[in-house]
C-alpha positions as CSV (number, residue, x, y, z in Angstrom):
1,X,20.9,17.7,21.5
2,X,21.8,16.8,17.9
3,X,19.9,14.0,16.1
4,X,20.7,10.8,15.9
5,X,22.9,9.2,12.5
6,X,20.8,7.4,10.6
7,X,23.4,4.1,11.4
8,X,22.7,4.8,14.8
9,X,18.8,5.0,13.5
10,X,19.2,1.9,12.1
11,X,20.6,-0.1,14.3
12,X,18.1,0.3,16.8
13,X,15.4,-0.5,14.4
14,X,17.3,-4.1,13.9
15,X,17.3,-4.5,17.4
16,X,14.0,-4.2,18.0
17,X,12.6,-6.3,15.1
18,X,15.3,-8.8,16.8
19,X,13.5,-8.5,20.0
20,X,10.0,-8.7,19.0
21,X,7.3,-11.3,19.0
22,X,5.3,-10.6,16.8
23,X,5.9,-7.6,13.7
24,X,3.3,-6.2,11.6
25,X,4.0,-4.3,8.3
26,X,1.9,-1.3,7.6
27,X,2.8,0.9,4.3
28,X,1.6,3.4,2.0
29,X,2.5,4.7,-1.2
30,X,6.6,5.8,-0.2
31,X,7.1,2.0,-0.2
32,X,6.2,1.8,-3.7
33,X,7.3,4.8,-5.7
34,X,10.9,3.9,-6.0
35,X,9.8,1.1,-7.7
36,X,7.8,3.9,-10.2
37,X,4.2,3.9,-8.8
38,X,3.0,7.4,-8.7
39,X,1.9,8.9,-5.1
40,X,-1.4,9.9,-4.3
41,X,-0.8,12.7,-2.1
42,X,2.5,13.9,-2.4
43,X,3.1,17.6,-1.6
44,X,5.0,17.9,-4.8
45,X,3.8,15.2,-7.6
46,X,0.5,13.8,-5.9
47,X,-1.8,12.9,-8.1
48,X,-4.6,14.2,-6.2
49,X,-2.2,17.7,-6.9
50,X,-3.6,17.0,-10.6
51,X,-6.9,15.7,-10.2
52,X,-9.6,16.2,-8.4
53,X,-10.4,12.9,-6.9
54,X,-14.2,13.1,-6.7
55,X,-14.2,13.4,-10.3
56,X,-12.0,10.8,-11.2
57,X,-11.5,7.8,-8.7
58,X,-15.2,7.9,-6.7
59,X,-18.1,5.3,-7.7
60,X,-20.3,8.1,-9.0
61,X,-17.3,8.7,-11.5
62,X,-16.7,5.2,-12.5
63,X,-20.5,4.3,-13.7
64,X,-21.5,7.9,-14.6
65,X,-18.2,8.9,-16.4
66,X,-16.5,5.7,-17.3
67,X,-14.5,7.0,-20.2
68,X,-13.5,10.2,-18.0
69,X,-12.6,7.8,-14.9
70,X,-10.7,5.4,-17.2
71,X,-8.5,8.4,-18.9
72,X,-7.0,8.8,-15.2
73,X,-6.8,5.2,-14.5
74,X,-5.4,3.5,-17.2
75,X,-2.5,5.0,-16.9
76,X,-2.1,4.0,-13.4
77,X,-3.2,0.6,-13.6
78,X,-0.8,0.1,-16.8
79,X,2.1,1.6,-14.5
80,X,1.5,-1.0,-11.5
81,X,1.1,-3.8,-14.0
82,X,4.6,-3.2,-15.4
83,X,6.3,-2.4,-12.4
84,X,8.9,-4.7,-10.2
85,X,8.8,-4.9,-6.3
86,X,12.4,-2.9,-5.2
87,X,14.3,-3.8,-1.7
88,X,11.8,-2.6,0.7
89,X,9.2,-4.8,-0.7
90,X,11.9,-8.2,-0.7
91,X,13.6,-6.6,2.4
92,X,9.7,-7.8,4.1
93,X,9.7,-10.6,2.4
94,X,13.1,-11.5,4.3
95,X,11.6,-10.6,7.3
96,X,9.0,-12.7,6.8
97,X,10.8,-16.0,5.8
98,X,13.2,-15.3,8.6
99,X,10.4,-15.6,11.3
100,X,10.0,-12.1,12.3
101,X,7.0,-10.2,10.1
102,X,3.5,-11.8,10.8
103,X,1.7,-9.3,7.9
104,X,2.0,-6.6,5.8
105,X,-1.2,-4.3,5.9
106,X,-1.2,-2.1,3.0
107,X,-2.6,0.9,1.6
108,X,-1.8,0.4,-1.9
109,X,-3.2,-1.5,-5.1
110,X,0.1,-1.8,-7.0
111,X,0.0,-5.9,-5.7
112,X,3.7,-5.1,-5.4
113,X,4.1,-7.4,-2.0
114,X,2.4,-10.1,-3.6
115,X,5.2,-9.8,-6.5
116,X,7.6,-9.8,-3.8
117,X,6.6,-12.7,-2.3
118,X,4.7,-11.7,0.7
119,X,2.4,-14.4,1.9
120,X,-0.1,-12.2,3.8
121,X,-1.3,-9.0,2.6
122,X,-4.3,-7.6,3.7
123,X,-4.9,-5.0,0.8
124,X,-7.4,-2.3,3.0
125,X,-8.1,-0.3,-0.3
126,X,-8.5,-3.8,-3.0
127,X,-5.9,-4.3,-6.1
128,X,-5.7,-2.9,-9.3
129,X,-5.1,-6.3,-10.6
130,X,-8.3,-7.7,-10.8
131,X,-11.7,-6.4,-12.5
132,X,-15.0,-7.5,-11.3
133,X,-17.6,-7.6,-14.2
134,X,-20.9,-6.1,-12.4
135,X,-23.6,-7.2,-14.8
136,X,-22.5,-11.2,-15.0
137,X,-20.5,-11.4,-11.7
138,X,-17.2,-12.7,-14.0
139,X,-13.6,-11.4,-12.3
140,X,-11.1,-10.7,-15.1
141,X,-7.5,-11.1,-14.6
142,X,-5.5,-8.1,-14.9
143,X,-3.7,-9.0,-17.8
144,X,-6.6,-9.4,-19.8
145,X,-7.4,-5.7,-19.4
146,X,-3.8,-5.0,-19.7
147,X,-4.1,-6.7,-23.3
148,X,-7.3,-5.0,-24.0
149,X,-5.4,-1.6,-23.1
150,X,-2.2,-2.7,-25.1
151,X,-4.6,-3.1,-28.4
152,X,-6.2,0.5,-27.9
153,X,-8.9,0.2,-25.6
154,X,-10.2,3.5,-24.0
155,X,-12.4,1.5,-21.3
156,X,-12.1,-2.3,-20.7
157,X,-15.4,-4.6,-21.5
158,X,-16.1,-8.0,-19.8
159,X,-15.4,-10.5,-22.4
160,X,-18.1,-12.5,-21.6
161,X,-21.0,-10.3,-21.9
162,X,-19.4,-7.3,-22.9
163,X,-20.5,-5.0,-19.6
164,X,-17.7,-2.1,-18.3
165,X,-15.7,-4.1,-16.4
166,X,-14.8,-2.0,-12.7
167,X,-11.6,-2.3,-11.2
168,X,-11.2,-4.0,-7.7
169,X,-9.9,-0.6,-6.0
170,X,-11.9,0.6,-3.4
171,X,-13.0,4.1,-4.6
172,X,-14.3,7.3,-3.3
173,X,-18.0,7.1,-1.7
174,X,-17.6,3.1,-1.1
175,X,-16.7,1.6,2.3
176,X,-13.6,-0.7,3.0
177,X,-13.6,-4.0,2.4
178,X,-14.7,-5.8,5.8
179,X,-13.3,-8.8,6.2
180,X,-9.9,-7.6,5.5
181,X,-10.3,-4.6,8.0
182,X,-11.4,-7.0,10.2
183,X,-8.0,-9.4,10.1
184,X,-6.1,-6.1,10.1
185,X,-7.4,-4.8,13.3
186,X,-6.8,-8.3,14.4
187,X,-3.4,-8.1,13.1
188,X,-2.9,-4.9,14.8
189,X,-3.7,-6.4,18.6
190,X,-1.8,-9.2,18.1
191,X,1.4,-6.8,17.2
192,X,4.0,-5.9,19.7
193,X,5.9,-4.0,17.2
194,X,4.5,-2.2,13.9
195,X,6.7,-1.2,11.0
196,X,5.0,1.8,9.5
197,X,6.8,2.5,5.8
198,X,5.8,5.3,3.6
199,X,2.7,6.4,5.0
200,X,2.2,10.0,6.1
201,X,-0.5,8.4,8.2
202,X,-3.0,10.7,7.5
203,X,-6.4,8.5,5.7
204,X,-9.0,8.0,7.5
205,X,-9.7,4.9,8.6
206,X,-6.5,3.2,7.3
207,X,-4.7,5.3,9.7
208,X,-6.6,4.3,12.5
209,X,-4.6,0.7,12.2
210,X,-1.4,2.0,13.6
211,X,-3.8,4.0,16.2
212,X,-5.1,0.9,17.9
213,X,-1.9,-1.2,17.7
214,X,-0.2,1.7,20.1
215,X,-3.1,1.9,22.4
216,X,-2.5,-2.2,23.2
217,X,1.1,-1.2,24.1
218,X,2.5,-1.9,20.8
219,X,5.9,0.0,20.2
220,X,5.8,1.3,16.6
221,X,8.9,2.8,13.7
222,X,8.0,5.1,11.2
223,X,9.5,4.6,7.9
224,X,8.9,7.8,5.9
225,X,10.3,10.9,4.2
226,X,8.1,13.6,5.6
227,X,6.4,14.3,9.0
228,X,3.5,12.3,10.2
229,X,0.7,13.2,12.8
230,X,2.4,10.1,15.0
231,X,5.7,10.8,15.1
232,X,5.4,11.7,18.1
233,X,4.1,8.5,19.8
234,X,6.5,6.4,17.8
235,X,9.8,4.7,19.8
236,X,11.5,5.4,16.4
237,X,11.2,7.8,13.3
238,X,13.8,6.8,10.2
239,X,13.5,9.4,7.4
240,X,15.3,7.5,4.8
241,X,14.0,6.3,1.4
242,X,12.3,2.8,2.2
243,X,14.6,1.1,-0.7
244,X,17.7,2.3,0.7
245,X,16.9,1.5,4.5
246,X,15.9,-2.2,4.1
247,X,19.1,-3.5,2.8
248,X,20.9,-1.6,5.7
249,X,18.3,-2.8,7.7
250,X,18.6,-6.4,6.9
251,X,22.6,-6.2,7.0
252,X,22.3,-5.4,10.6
253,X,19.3,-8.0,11.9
Protein backbone atom coordinates (compact mmCIF):
# COMPACT_ATOMS: atom_id res chain seq x y z
CA UNK A 1 0.00 0.00 0.00
CA UNK A 2 1.96 3.29 -0.67
CA UNK A 3 1.50 6.28 1.66
CA UNK A 4 -0.61 8.83 1.24
CA UNK A 5 0.78 12.49 -0.58
CA UNK A 6 1.10 14.90 1.79
CA UNK A 7 -1.85 17.05 -0.35
CA UNK A 8 -3.84 14.20 0.11
CA UNK A 9 -2.65 14.43 3.98
CA UNK A 10 -3.69 17.69 3.99
CA UNK A 11 -6.72 17.87 2.80
CA UNK A 12 -8.15 15.59 5.14
CA UNK A 13 -6.74 17.42 8.01
CA UNK A 14 -8.94 20.66 6.57
CA UNK A 15 -11.80 18.61 6.42
CA UNK A 16 -11.85 17.50 9.61
CA UNK A 17 -11.04 20.85 11.44
CA UNK A 18 -14.15 21.79 8.97
CA UNK A 19 -16.17 19.25 10.62
CA UNK A 20 -15.49 19.62 14.14
CA UNK A 21 -17.04 21.21 17.09
CA UNK A 22 -14.83 21.96 19.09
CA UNK A 23 -10.59 21.95 18.28
CA UNK A 24 -8.02 21.99 20.78
CA UNK A 25 -4.30 22.89 20.03
CA UNK A 26 -1.67 20.97 21.81
CA UNK A 27 2.23 21.74 20.81
CA UNK A 28 5.62 21.31 21.71
CA UNK A 29 8.89 22.61 20.80
CA UNK A 30 8.59 21.63 16.62
CA UNK A 31 6.08 24.48 16.55
CA UNK A 32 8.53 26.88 17.69
CA UNK A 33 12.00 26.11 16.26
CA UNK A 34 11.45 27.43 12.85
CA UNK A 35 10.86 30.47 14.32
CA UNK A 36 14.67 29.96 16.06
CA UNK A 37 13.76 28.52 19.64
CA UNK A 38 16.18 25.74 20.40
CA UNK A 39 14.53 22.13 21.12
CA UNK A 40 14.82 20.48 24.27
CA UNK A 41 15.03 16.96 23.15
CA UNK A 42 15.89 16.75 19.79
CA UNK A 43 17.80 13.54 18.66
CA UNK A 44 20.22 15.72 16.91
CA UNK A 45 20.59 19.47 18.53
CA UNK A 46 18.54 18.88 21.94
CA UNK A 47 19.64 20.76 24.46
CA UNK A 48 19.20 18.21 27.01
CA UNK A 49 21.97 16.42 24.22
CA UNK A 50 24.38 19.30 25.85
CA UNK A 51 23.31 19.55 29.24
CA UNK A 52 22.49 17.70 31.82
CA UNK A 53 19.16 18.96 32.95
CA UNK A 54 19.36 18.18 36.67
CA UNK A 55 22.22 20.38 36.79
CA UNK A 56 21.04 23.13 34.96
CA UNK A 57 17.11 23.69 34.69
CA UNK A 58 15.92 21.83 38.30
CA UNK A 59 15.02 24.13 41.47
CA UNK A 60 18.01 22.63 43.42
CA UNK A 61 20.07 24.31 40.44
CA UNK A 62 18.41 27.53 40.36
CA UNK A 63 18.91 28.54 44.31
CA UNK A 64 22.03 26.40 44.88
CA UNK A 65 23.90 27.32 41.55
CA UNK A 66 22.28 30.50 40.34
CA UNK A 67 25.21 31.66 38.32
CA UNK A 68 25.69 27.98 36.82
CA UNK A 69 21.74 27.75 36.04
CA UNK A 70 21.73 31.34 34.57
CA UNK A 71 24.91 30.52 32.14
CA UNK A 72 22.35 27.94 30.39
CA UNK A 73 19.41 30.07 30.63
CA UNK A 74 20.23 33.29 29.58
CA UNK A 75 20.88 32.41 26.47
CA UNK A 76 17.55 30.77 26.08
CA UNK A 77 15.49 33.23 27.60
CA UNK A 78 17.42 36.11 25.42
CA UNK A 79 16.58 33.79 22.22
CA UNK A 80 12.62 33.53 23.01
CA UNK A 81 12.61 37.30 23.87
CA UNK A 82 13.90 38.22 20.33
CA UNK A 83 12.12 35.81 18.40
CA UNK A 84 8.82 36.33 16.06
CA UNK A 85 5.87 33.80 15.98
CA UNK A 86 6.16 32.07 12.12
CA UNK A 87 2.96 30.55 10.20
CA UNK A 88 2.09 27.76 12.37
CA UNK A 89 1.69 30.02 15.36
CA UNK A 90 -0.69 32.79 13.07
CA UNK A 91 -2.01 29.72 11.00
CA UNK A 92 -3.89 29.00 15.03
CA UNK A 93 -4.49 32.26 15.37
CA UNK A 94 -6.65 32.00 12.04
CA UNK A 95 -8.17 29.15 13.33
CA UNK A 96 -9.14 30.69 16.11
CA UNK A 97 -10.66 33.99 14.80
CA UNK A 98 -12.42 31.87 12.18
CA UNK A 99 -14.47 29.89 14.94
CA UNK A 100 -12.80 26.60 14.79
CA UNK A 101 -9.82 26.37 17.73
CA UNK A 102 -11.16 26.62 21.34
CA UNK A 103 -7.25 26.60 22.97
CA UNK A 104 -3.94 26.08 22.43
CA UNK A 105 -2.25 23.93 25.25
CA UNK A 106 1.29 24.30 25.17
CA UNK A 107 4.45 22.90 26.24
CA UNK A 108 6.65 25.76 25.70
CA UNK A 109 7.84 29.09 27.47
CA UNK A 110 8.78 30.98 24.25
CA UNK A 111 5.08 33.10 24.78
CA UNK A 112 5.27 32.74 21.00
CA UNK A 113 1.13 32.14 20.77
CA UNK A 114 0.64 34.97 22.80
CA UNK A 115 2.80 37.03 20.18
CA UNK A 116 0.72 35.56 17.71
CA UNK A 117 -2.33 36.51 18.95
CA UNK A 118 -3.68 33.54 20.53
CA UNK A 119 -6.29 34.40 23.07
CA UNK A 120 -6.19 31.24 25.23
CA UNK A 121 -2.98 29.57 26.09
CA UNK A 122 -2.71 27.44 28.87
CA UNK A 123 1.20 27.42 29.31
CA UNK A 124 1.54 23.70 31.31
CA UNK A 125 5.33 24.38 31.92
CA UNK A 126 4.96 28.73 32.85
CA UNK A 127 6.83 31.46 30.50
CA UNK A 128 10.09 32.59 30.22
CA UNK A 129 8.71 36.03 30.11
CA UNK A 130 8.05 36.80 33.54
CA UNK A 131 10.36 36.56 36.74
CA UNK A 132 8.94 36.23 40.10
CA UNK A 133 11.12 37.96 42.82
CA UNK A 134 10.94 35.19 45.88
CA UNK A 135 12.10 37.28 48.75
CA UNK A 136 9.45 40.51 48.20
CA UNK A 137 6.84 38.67 46.05
CA UNK A 138 7.50 41.59 43.03
CA UNK A 139 6.91 39.93 39.24
CA UNK A 140 9.36 41.63 36.86
CA UNK A 141 8.54 41.91 33.31
CA UNK A 142 10.70 40.19 30.91
CA UNK A 143 12.11 43.09 29.44
CA UNK A 144 13.47 44.39 32.46
CA UNK A 145 15.66 41.28 32.75
CA UNK A 146 16.23 41.44 29.10
CA UNK A 147 17.75 45.00 29.73
CA UNK A 148 19.50 43.88 32.77
CA UNK A 149 21.05 41.01 30.48
CA UNK A 150 21.64 43.57 27.54
CA UNK A 151 24.02 45.79 30.07
CA UNK A 152 26.05 42.61 31.19
CA UNK A 153 24.29 40.98 33.82
CA UNK A 154 25.39 37.33 34.67
CA UNK A 155 22.23 36.72 36.96
CA UNK A 156 19.22 39.14 37.08
CA UNK A 157 18.38 40.97 40.69
CA UNK A 158 14.89 42.21 41.72
CA UNK A 159 15.08 45.89 41.36
CA UNK A 160 13.27 46.40 44.28
CA UNK A 161 15.16 44.69 46.91
CA UNK A 162 17.79 43.32 45.00
CA UNK A 163 17.02 39.32 45.61
CA UNK A 164 17.83 36.73 42.49
CA UNK A 165 14.99 37.08 40.64
CA UNK A 166 13.60 33.16 39.34
CA UNK A 167 12.19 32.72 36.15
CA UNK A 168 8.41 31.73 35.75
CA UNK A 169 9.37 28.24 33.97
CA UNK A 170 8.38 25.31 35.73
CA UNK A 171 11.73 23.50 36.43
CA UNK A 172 12.98 20.16 37.24
CA UNK A 173 11.82 18.79 40.92
CA UNK A 174 8.68 21.33 40.92
CA UNK A 175 5.14 20.21 40.11
CA UNK A 176 2.94 21.76 37.31
CA UNK A 177 1.09 24.54 37.75
CA UNK A 178 -2.56 23.45 38.88
CA UNK A 179 -4.95 25.60 37.84
CA UNK A 180 -3.78 25.55 34.29
CA UNK A 181 -3.53 21.63 34.27
CA UNK A 182 -6.74 21.80 35.53
CA UNK A 183 -8.55 24.00 32.49
CA UNK A 184 -6.35 21.79 30.20
CA UNK A 185 -7.74 18.55 31.14
CA UNK A 186 -10.93 20.46 30.92
CA UNK A 187 -10.03 21.62 27.59
CA UNK A 188 -9.15 18.14 26.66
CA UNK A 189 -12.89 16.61 27.44
CA UNK A 190 -14.53 19.23 25.90
CA UNK A 191 -12.45 18.47 22.53
CA UNK A 192 -13.75 16.42 19.67
CA UNK A 193 -10.77 16.91 17.74
CA UNK A 194 -7.05 17.65 18.98
CA UNK A 195 -4.33 19.15 16.80
CA UNK A 196 -1.18 17.81 18.27
CA UNK A 197 2.04 20.01 16.50
CA UNK A 198 5.54 19.40 17.26
CA UNK A 199 5.39 17.22 20.14
CA UNK A 200 7.09 13.77 20.21
CA UNK A 201 4.51 13.24 22.96
CA UNK A 202 6.73 11.67 25.20
CA UNK A 203 6.74 14.15 28.86
CA UNK A 204 5.18 12.96 31.42
CA UNK A 205 2.37 14.38 32.44
CA UNK A 206 1.99 16.86 29.58
CA UNK A 207 1.56 14.00 27.41
CA UNK A 208 -1.08 12.50 29.31
CA UNK A 209 -3.43 15.59 27.78
CA UNK A 210 -3.69 14.13 24.32
CA UNK A 211 -4.17 10.65 26.37
CA UNK A 212 -7.44 11.62 27.98
CA UNK A 213 -8.89 13.59 25.09
CA UNK A 214 -8.74 10.16 22.91
CA UNK A 215 -10.21 8.07 25.69
CA UNK A 216 -13.53 10.54 25.49
CA UNK A 217 -13.77 9.67 21.83
CA UNK A 218 -11.87 12.56 20.62
CA UNK A 219 -10.27 12.06 17.07
CA UNK A 220 -6.71 13.46 17.20
CA UNK A 221 -3.73 14.72 14.01
CA UNK A 222 -0.31 14.56 14.73
CA UNK A 223 1.72 17.38 13.46
CA UNK A 224 5.37 16.32 13.79
CA UNK A 225 8.68 15.43 12.13
CA UNK A 226 9.60 12.22 13.90
CA UNK A 227 7.62 9.25 15.32
CA UNK A 228 5.53 9.47 18.38
CA UNK A 229 4.39 6.75 20.98
CA UNK A 230 0.54 7.68 19.54
CA UNK A 231 0.81 7.56 16.22
CA UNK A 232 -0.77 4.84 16.25
CA UNK A 233 -4.13 5.90 17.84
CA UNK A 234 -4.22 9.04 15.82
CA UNK A 235 -7.02 9.35 12.62
CA UNK A 236 -4.06 11.31 11.06
CA UNK A 237 -0.16 11.62 11.20
CA UNK A 238 1.31 14.78 8.86
CA UNK A 239 5.16 14.70 9.00
CA UNK A 240 5.66 18.08 7.56
CA UNK A 241 7.45 21.09 9.11
CA UNK A 242 4.59 22.85 11.23
CA UNK A 243 5.43 26.31 9.31
CA UNK A 244 5.05 24.89 6.01
CA UNK A 245 1.77 22.88 6.66
CA UNK A 246 -0.37 25.64 8.11
CA UNK A 247 -0.49 27.89 5.16
CA UNK A 248 -1.37 24.77 3.05
CA UNK A 249 -3.56 24.01 5.64
CA UNK A 250 -5.39 27.13 5.86
CA UNK A 251 -5.58 27.41 1.85
CA UNK A 252 -7.70 24.38 1.91
CA UNK A 253 -10.27 25.03 5.14
Amino acid sequence: MTAPKPYDLIQRAAGMISAARYVVAFTGAGISTPSGIPDFRGERDGLWKKFDPMKVASRSAFYHSPELFFDWFRSLFMTSWKAQPNPAHHGLVFLEKNGYLKSVITQNIDGLHQKAGSSVVLELHGTALTFSCHKCQSRISAEAVFNQFNEGAKVPHCPNCAAILKPDVVLFEEGLPQDTWEQAENEALQADLMLVIGSSLEVYPANTIPQAALRNSCKLIINNLSRTPMDGMADLCIPMDAASLFPLLIENI
